[in-house]
Steps between C-alpha positions, in 0.01 A plus 500: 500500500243361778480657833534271763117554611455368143387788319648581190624890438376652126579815342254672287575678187138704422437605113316829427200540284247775622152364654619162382740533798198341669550171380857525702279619802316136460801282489660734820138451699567071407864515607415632785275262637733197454714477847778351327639741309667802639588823242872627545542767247230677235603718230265632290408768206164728446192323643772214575699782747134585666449184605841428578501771759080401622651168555777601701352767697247298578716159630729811719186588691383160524478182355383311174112555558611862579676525187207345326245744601729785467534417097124458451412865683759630261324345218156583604674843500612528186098371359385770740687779336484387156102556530593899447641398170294630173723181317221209574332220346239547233196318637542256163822407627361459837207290328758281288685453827811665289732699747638724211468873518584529167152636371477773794527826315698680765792236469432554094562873556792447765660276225500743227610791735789288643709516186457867504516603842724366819411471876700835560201668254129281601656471851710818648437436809609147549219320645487099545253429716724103560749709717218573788373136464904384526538724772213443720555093510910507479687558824860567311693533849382136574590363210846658534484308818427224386664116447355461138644696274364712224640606146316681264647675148411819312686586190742798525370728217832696418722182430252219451592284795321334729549581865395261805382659762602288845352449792655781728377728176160418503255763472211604335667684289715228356153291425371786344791488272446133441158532360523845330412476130581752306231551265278523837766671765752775544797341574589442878818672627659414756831616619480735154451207274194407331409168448228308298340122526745229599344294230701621215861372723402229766131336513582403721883498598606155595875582595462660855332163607846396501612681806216268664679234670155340695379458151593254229196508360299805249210481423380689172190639502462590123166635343632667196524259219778408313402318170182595340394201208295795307616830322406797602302716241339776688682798603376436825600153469865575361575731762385287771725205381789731471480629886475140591827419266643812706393387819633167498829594334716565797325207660580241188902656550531410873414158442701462219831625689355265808515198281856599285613543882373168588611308211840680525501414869386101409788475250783589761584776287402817802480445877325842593287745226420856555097576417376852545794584695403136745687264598321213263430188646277183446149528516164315436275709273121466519218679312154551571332624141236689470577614138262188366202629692563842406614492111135504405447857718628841291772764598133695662422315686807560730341829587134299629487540818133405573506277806321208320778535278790479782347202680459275157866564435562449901324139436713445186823521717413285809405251257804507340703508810315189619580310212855596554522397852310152382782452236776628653516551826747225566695659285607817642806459704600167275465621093411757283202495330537801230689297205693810374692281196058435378418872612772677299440233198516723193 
């Protein structure tokens, strides 16, 4: 669908993925400079649900460049806080230009203490310094106000499930859910139940775009990759490519039952499909991937939040969103982009 003033409605579906969120920040800051695009809908999961609500808090109070700025003072946020941390770079690493903090001997020591002791022992009182940051730059009542809407999911620990948060929910609770890892994080309750990460059930959740009706079009913004050509060998290594497997699980399923639906609807054989509870209908899938340009960074460097850091990744999504728009701009409100029968190839 075109508007008639010829711009063409997206929705955004935001991945999650700790400081690498950033790279998401970059391909938000391109989007928003093009005037012909106009963002309907966002869901989003972990870093993906922070800028999710950035984004929309800032277009509520403003416009695209407001939006734009208001992402890149949370971000400069974020590097500002994560100066207090005693995880940092080893000055090799910062010598090699290698953004691991695998070598830093607090994150060693953290490691080895992990698998002994939870966030309810190492942190009792429940401090994340994120929810001042996400509270200081997110004005939740506007966004509840707001035309674009926002979905974000956490993942109900008592049965498993992934719950969406909607727009008339939003809150900063409900982010705080969506990023809370529980190796790092007591659980955030809210209404009495406690919920972790949205990762492990919807990163992100695709369905509630559905209920968009300005908005044929979602756009993928993926930086957690999905096929690794190497084995793992390290511990560090094999955990790291399981939490991506993880990760991208629930992701990998709600394509799968978008393209059975699809095919099913193709063949004549179903005239409406349920997804996630939605109404299905036909859509045009895009990605923007950052998973190439991030394979080669480990799982620890998710926690870098060194500004130097943040901007290089910030760089590595505008680029990729403006070889998107190059290739495929035309596309949106015409085709889909994202093969799904080559991306769920076995």
């Amino acid at each position: 669908m075109t508007r008639r003033d010829g711009v063409k409605p997206i929705s955004l579906a935001l991945q999650g993925g700790g400081a690498h969120g950033a790279f998401t920040w970059g391909v938000l800051d391109r989007l928003l400079q093009d005037e012909r695009i106009a963002i309907a809908g966002i869901t989003g999961t972990s870093a993906g649900a922070m800028n999710a609500v950035v984004l929309a808090a800032g277009l509520a109070k403003g416009d695209p460049e407001e939006a734009r700025h208001a992402l890149a003072q949370f971000w400069k946020d974020v590097s500002r806080d994560g100066r207090m941390s005693p995880i940092q770079r080893s000055a090799f690493d910062r010598l090699m230009g290698n953004w691991s903090l695998a070598k830093n001997p607090v994150y060693l020591a953290f490691e080895v203490a992990s698998r002994f002791l939870s966030p309810y022992d190492f942190n009792p009182l429940n401090i994340n310094p994120l929810r001042e940051i996400l509270e200081a730059h997110v004005d939740f009542e506007a966004i509840r106000q707001a035309q674009v809407k926002v979905f974000i999911s956490a993942t109900n620990v008592h049965t498993g499930r992934a719950r969406i948060f909607g727009h008339e929910e939003m809150t900063a609770d409900a982010v705080m859910a969506s990023a809370c890892l529980p190796f790092l994080f007591q659980a955030v309750e809210i209404e009495g139940v406690p919920y972790w990460d949205g990762g492990y059930m919807g990163n992100p959740p695709l369905f509630p775009l559905y209920e968009m009706a300005d908005a044929d079009d979602i756009l993928l913004v993926q930086i957690n990759p999905v096929v690794r050509d190497t084995t793992p060998r390290t511990a560090s290594e094999i955990q790291n490519r399981i939490n991506e497997i993880t990760f991208n699980a629930s992701l990998l399923a709600q394509l799968r039952a978008i393209d059975n639906a699809a095919k099913l609807i193709e063949q004549g054989l179903i005239s409406r499909w349920t997804l996630g509870g939605s109404p299905f209908r036909r859509v045009r899938l895009h990605r923007i991937g950052g998973e190439h340009q991030l394979a080669a960074l480990d799982a620890t460097s998710k926690l870098n939040a060194e500004w130097s850091f943040l901007q290089h990744l910030r760089d590595l999504g505008r680029a990729a969103a403006e070889s998107f728009l190059s290739e495929h701009f035309d596309d949106l409100g015409r085709r889909s982009t994202l093969d799904l029968r080559l991306e769920l190839a076995d």
